[in-house]
Steps between C-alpha positions, in 0.01 A plus 500: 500500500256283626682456831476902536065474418492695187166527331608785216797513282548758266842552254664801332799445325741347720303575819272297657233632783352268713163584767588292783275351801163654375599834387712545854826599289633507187873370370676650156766240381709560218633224289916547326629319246674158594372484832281220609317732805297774454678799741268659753496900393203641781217375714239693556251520831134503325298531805593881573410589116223272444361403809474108648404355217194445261182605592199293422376569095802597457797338263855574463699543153820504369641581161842566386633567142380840530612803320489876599650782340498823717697812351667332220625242774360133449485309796431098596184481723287238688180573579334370868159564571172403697145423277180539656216275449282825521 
């Protein structure tokens, strides 16, 4: 992980979602039984959603082992979001 410059890690169950390269992209790996490698399940481009990274004041965060239940569905979440200093 280091290798691919990730500054935030966040897990949910067996997935694991990684901000890579200053918030350019982010990976989703998910981990199976037995095996020794996590397997690479999406990468997403950050830059279109978020812009080109932080902003000055401004601080990213990551947390996963989140919970939602939407119309008697519960569903695994991670939150990502930006803090202002303001």
């Amino acid at each position: 992980m280091a290798d691919m410059e990730v500054d935030r890690l966040a897990v949910q169950g067996r997935h694991l979602v990684a901000r890579c390269g200053g918030g350019q992209a982010m990976m989703v790996f998910k981990y199976k039984d037995g095996s020794e490698e996590l397997e690479e399940e999406d990468f997403i481009e950050c830059e279109d959603l978020f812009g080109s990274g932080e902003e000055a004041g401004t601080k990213f965060l990551m947390k996963g082992g989140l919970k939602v239940t939407l119309s008697g569905t519960e569903y695994n979440m991670i939150l990502t979001c930006y803090q202002n200093s303001d």
